[in-house]
C-alpha positions as CSV (number, residue, x, y, z in Angstrom):
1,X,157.3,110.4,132.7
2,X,154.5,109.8,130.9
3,X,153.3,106.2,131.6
4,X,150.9,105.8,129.4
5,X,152.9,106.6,126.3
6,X,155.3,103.7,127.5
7,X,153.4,100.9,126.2
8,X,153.9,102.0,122.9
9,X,157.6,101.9,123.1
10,X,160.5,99.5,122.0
11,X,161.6,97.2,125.3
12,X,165.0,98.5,125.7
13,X,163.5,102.4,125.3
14,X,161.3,101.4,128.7
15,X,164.3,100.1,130.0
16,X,166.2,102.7,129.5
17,X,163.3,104.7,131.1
18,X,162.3,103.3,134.1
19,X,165.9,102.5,135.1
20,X,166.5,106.1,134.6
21,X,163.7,106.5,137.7
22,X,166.0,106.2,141.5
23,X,165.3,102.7,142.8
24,X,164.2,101.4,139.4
25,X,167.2,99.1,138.1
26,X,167.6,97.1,134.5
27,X,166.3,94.1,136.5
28,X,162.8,95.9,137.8
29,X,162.1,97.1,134.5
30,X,162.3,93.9,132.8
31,X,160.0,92.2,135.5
32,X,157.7,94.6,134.8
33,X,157.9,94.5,131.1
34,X,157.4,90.6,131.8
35,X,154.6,90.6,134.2
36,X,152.4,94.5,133.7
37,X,153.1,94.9,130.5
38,X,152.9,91.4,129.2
39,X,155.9,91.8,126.7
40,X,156.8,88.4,124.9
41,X,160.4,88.4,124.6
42,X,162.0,89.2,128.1
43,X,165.1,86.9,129.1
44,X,166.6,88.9,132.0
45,X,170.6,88.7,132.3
46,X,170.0,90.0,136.1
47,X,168.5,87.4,137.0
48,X,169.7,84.5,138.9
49,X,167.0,82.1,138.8
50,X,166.9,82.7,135.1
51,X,170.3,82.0,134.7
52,X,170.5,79.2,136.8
53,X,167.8,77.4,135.0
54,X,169.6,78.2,131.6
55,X,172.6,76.0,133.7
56,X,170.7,73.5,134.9
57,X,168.6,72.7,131.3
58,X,172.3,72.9,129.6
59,X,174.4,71.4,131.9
60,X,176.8,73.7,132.6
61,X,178.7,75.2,135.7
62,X,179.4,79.0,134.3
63,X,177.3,80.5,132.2
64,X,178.8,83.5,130.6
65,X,177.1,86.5,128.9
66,X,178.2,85.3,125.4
67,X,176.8,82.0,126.2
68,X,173.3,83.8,127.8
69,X,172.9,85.9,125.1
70,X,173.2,83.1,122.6
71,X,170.6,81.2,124.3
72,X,168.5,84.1,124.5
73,X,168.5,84.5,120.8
74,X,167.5,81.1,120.3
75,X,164.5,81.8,122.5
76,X,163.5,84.8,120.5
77,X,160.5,85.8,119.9
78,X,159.5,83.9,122.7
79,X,161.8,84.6,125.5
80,X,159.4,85.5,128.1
81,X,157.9,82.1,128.1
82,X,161.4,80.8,127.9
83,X,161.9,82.6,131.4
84,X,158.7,81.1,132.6
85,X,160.5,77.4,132.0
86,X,163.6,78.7,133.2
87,X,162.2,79.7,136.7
88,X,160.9,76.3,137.1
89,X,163.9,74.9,136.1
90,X,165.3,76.9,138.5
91,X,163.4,75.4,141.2
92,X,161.2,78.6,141.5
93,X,157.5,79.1,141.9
């Protein structure tokens, strides 16, 4: 894999990259699109703390991936600093 070329990519193509790699899941690669690669609009489904702040800023008890995903478009294009807010939501440092 050529890992220089990856920067030049669309998000889900590098996701659909690294996760290919063993030991490299959907979850990993969006970290690292978040934090090496500085992408701006990363709201990860996988995970929890992300989710959990989405519950607690919305005041719900279930969040479902219809209900995620249309938060997540309302965070667009800034979804990575949305995730940022939700992890201290979260309770998370």
């Amino acid at each position: 894999m050529d890992l220089d070329r990856l920067n030049s990519l669309p998000d889900g193509e590098i996701i659909k990259r690294l996760s290919s790699l063993h030991g490299v899941g959907v979850w990993t690669a969006e970290m690292m699109l978040i934090f090496s690669m500085q992408r701006p609009d990363v709201v990860s489904w996988g995970d929890h703390a992300i989710r959990k702040g989405m519950m607690n800023l919305y005041g719900l008890t279930e969040l479902t991936r219809e209900q995620f995903d249309k938060h997540r478009k309302r965070y667009s294009p800034y979804g990575t600093v949305a995730s940022l807010y939700l992890w201290e939501i979260a309770g998370g440092r």
